[in-house]
N, C-alpha and C positions, 0 to 999 in steps of 0.2 A: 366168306373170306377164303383167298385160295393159300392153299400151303406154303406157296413162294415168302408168304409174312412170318413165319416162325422164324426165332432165333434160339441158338444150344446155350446159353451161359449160365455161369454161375451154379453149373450141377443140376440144371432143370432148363424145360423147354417154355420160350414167352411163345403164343402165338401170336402174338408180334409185336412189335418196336413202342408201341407206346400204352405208358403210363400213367397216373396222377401221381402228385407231389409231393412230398410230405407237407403237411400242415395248411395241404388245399380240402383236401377230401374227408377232414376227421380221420374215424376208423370206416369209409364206409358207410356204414349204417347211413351218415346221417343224410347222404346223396342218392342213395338206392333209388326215392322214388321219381327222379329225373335223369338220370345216368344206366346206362346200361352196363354199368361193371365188369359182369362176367365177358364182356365181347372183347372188353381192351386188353390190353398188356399185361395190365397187372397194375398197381397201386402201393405206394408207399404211406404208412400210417404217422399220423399225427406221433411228433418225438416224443417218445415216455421218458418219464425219468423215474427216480428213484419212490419221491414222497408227489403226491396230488400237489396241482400247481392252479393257482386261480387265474392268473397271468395279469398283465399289466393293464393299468387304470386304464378307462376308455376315453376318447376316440380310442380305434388300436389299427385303426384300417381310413389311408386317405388316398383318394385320387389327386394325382397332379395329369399335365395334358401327357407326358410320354409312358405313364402305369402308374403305380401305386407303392406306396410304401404303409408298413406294416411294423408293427410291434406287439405282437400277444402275447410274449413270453411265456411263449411255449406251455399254454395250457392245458393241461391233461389229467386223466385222475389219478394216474399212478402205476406203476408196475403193477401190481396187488392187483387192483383192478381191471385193468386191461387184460391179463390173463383169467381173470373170472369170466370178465362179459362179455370185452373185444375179441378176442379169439376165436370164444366159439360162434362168435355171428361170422366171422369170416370165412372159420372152417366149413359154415353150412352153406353157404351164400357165394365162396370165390372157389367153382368147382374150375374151371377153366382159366380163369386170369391169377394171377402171381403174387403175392402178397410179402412185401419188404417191412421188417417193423424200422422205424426209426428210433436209434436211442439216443438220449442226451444224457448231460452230466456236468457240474461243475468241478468235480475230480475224478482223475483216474478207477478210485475206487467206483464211484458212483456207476459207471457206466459197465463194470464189471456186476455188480450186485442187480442193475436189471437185466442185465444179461443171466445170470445165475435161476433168476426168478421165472424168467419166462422161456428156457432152452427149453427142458421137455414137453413143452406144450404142443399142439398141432394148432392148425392156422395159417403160418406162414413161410416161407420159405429160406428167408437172408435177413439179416442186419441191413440197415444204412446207417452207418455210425455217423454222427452229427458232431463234427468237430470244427465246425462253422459260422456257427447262428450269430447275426451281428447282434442280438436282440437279448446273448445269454451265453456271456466266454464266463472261460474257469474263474477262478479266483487267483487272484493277481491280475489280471487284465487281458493280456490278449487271447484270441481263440484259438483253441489247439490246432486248429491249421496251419494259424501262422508260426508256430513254432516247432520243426521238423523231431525231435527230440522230446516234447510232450506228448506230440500227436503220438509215436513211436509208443510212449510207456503206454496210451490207453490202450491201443491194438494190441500190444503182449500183452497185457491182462486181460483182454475179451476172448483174444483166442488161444491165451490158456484154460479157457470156462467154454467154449462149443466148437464143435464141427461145423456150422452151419456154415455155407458162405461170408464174409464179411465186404460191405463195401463202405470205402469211405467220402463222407462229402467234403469235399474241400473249398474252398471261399473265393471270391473273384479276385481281391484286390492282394493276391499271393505273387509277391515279384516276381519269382521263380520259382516254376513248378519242381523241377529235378531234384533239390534237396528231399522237398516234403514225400515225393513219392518212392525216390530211395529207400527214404526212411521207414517208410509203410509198408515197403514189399520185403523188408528185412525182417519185420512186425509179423507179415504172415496176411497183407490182405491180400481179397481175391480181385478190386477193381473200384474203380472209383467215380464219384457223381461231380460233375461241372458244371453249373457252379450253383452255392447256394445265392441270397442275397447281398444288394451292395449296398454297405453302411451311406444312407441319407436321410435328409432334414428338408421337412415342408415347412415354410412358415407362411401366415397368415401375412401378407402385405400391410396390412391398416393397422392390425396391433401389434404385430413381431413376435406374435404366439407361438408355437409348435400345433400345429395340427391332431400331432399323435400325443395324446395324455401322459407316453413316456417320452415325448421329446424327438430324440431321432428315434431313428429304426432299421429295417431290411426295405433295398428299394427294389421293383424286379416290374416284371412287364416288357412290354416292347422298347425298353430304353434300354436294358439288361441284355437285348440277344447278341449282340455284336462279341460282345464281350464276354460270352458264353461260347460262343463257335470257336475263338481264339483260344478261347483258357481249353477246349477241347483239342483241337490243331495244335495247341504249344505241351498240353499233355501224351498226347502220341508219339512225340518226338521221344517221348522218356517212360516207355513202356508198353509192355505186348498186352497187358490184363485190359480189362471189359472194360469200355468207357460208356457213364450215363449221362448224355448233356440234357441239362435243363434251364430254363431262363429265355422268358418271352416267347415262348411257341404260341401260335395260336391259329396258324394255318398249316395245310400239308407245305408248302415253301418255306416255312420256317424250319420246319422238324427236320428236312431232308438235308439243310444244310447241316445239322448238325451232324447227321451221317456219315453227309461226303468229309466231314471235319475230321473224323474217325471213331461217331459215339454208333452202339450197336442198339441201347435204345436211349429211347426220350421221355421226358417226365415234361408233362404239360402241370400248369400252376394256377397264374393269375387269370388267364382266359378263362379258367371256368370259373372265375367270379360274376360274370358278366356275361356268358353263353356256357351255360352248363354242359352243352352237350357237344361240345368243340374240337372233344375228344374222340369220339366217332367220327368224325367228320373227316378230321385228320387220318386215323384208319384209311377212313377211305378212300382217300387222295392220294397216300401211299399205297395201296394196295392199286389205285388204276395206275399210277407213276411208275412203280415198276412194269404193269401189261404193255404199258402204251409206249415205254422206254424197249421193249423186247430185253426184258432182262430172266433172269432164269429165275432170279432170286435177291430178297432185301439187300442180301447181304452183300451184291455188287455195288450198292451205294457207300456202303462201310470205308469211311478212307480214299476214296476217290477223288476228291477235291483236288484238280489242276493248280496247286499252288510249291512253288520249288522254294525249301530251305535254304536262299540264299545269305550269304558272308558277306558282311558289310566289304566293300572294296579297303583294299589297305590306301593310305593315301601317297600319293605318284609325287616325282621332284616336282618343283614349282617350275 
């Protein structure tokens, strides 16, 4: 892989642009022996929360024909744990690719105390703070994304607990990007992930069942990327920090629009439920795309996208 693929962000260098998801990949471990880990981007870990999470009744994972939607709620063993076992397989295992924890929370507090738990650890490099999951909002209802002033209290409580970088993931079906992100670089984050999943419902045709054992859930796959490259492109417009688009990659022409949209890297998901190793692939379509483009480097795709922020016309006399 030639050098042209490295990127500088977040206080560390990715050798290059792509990722795994959160809540694609476990920690790791559990993809090691068909993925090539070390070669990608880096990797974002399955969300921790506070207390071990069994997650939600089964089905928890359905195909429909444009991707899948999903409800696990967020299963995981626990902060506690994760920094017992997760970590140190990471630390030994991701010498080269980047390692982001994802944390959740149903309050404020919560998402501070795994943070607390697991700052002095080695292992990885950032937060993705999860203030998104269609599958797992606060209490009261909505998800701290969509409300500019929640989201806000959780980022000053985390990053009055670490230095680390913080990025936060934000939701698709967010009207307006510009308050939420306001509010978050007030907070103290360093950049932000586009998009998580979009709230749907499968139902069984013949009995008008739910699919997913919890009913609706997170929808994402190739029905998601449209709307992923936008929520990237509409977040540019409203800040100079690190953009991470994710949502239906599963070729190099996928990923690269999210580039030219203005994301610096990508987090691949659902494809590798279905071609584990889709991830490399992608690597390396990017990596001949820039040679073959005569570019010097990734980072000419970054933001490139020939599309002008035009104003609606006012409307003329009749």
């Amino acid at each position: 892989m030639s050098s042209s693929m490295a990127q500088e962000l977040l206080g560390t260098s990715f050798q290059n642009p792509v990722l795994l998801a959160a809540g694609t990949c476990g920690f790791g471990e559990e993809i090691a022996e068909v993925v090539e880990l070390d070669r990608l981007g880096g990797l974002v870990t399955k969300s921790v929360t506070l207390e071990p999470r069994l997650g939600n009744p089964a089905p928890r994972v359905a195909e429909f024909r444009a991707g899948m939607v999903n409800s696990v709620g967020l299963a995981n063993p626990g902060a506690h744990e994760v920094r017992k076992r997760k970590l140190p397989w990471l630390r030994e295992r991701m010498v080269r690719a980047r390692v982001l924890v994802s944390v959740a929370g149903h309050t404020p507090d919560e998402f501070v105390r795994v943070v607390e738990i697991l700052d002095d650890a080695d292992g990885f490099q950032a937060y993705e703070i999860n203030l998104s999951c269609p599958n797992d909002t606060r209490r009261g209802g909505l998800a701290f994304a969509l409300d500019p002033d929640a989201a806000a209290r959780v980022l000053e409580g985390v990053r009055r607990r670490t230095e680390r970088p913080l990025v936060a993931k934000l939701a698709p079906n967010t009207p307006d990007f510009g308050p939420v992100i306001r509010a978050l670089e007030g907070a103290g984050v360093d950049g932000f992930t586009l998009v998580n999943t979009l709230p749907g419902l499968v139902l069984d045709p013949e009995t008008g069942e739910p699919a997913l054992g919890a009913g609706a859930g997170g929808m994402s796959g190739p029905a998601i990327r449209a709307v992923g490259v936008h929520a990237v492109w509409s977040a540019a417009a409203h800040t100079r920090l690190p953009l991470l688009g994710v949502g239906g990659i599963a070729e190099g022409q996928d990923a690269v629009q999210y580039l030219m949209a203005g994301a610096s890297l990508v987090q691949m998901g659902s494809a590798s439920f279905w071609d584990p190793r889709s991830s490399g692939r992608v690597v390396n379509w990017l990596d001949a795309a820039v040679r073959r483009r005569g570019l010097d480097h990734v980072r000419a795709l970054v933001g490139s996208a020939r599309l002008e922020r035009k104003k609606p016309q006012e409307p003329g006399p009749e």
